[in-house]
C-alpha positions as CSV (number, residue, x, y, z in Angstrom):
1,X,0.3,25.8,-1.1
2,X,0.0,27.7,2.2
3,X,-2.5,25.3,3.9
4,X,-4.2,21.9,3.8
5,X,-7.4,23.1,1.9
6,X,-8.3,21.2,-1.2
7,X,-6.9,22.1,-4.6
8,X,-9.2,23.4,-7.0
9,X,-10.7,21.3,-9.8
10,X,-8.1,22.3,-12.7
11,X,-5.0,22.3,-10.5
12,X,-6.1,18.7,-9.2
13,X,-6.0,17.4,-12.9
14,X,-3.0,19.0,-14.0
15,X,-0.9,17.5,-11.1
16,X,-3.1,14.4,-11.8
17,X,-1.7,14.7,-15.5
18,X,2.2,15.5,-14.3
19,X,2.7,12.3,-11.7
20,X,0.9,10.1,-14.4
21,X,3.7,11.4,-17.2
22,X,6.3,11.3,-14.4
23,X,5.2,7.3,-13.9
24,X,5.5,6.5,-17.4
25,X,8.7,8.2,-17.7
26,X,9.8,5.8,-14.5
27,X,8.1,2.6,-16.5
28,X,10.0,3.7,-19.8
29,X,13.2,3.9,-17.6
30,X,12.3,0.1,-17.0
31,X,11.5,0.8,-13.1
32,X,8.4,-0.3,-11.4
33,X,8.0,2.1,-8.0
34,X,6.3,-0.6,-5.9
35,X,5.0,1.8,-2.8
36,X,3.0,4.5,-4.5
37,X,1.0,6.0,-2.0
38,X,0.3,9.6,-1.2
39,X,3.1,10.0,1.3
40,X,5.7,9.1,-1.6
41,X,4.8,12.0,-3.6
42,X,6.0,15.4,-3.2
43,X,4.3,18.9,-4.5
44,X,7.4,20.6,-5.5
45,X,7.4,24.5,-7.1
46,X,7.0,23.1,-10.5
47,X,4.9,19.9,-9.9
48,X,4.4,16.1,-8.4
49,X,8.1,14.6,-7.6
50,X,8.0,10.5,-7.1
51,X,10.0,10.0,-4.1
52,X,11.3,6.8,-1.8
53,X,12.5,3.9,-4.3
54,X,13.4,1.8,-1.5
55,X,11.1,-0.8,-2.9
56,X,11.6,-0.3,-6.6
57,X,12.8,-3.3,-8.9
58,X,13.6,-3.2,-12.5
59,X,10.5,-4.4,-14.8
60,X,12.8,-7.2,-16.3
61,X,13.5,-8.8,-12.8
62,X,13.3,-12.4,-13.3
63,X,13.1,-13.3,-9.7
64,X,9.8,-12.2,-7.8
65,X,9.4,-11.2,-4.0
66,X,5.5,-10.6,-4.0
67,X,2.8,-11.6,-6.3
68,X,-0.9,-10.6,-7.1
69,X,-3.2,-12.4,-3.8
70,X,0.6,-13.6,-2.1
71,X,0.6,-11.7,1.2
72,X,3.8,-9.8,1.9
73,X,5.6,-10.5,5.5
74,X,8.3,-9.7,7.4
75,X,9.7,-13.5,8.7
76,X,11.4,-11.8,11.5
77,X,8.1,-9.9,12.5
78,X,5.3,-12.6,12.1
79,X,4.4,-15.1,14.0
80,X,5.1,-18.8,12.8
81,X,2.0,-20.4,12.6
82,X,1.3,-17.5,9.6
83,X,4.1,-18.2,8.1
84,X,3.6,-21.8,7.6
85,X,-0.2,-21.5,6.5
86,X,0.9,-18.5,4.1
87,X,3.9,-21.0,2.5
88,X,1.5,-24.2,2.6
């Protein structure tokens, strides 16, 4: 790529096709990425590259640190009446 014009039709699908075999390859490795997002995801000569596992956890994890409709915060960075309304 040589600028920020869109990808053609085909090209968009056959990366689209790449990062989805690259995810199930992570998911079969028992990983689960947990901060994909455009910015984590590299076009490299020979296709999509999943970057940044700074968030990652092994599928098997027994202990959880978010959960579906569980709002994520930083203690440290939010103020304490959120905290205790978001704890109950």
């Amino acid at each position: 790529m040589t600028g920020h014009e869109p990808l053609p039709l085909a090209e968009t699908a056959s990366l689209g096709a790449l990062l989805a075999e690259g995810l199930g390859t992570i998911h079969e490795a028992g990983l689960l990425h947990r901060d994909l997002k455009p910015q984590n995801i590299l076009l490299a000569e020979y296709g999509p590259k999943v970057i940044d596992f700074g968030l990652a956890v092994l599928a098997e994890r027994r202990s959880v640190l978010t959960a579906t409709g569980r709002p994520w915060r930083c203690a440290s960075r939010t103020p304490p009446p959120s905290l205790t309304a978001a704890t109950g």
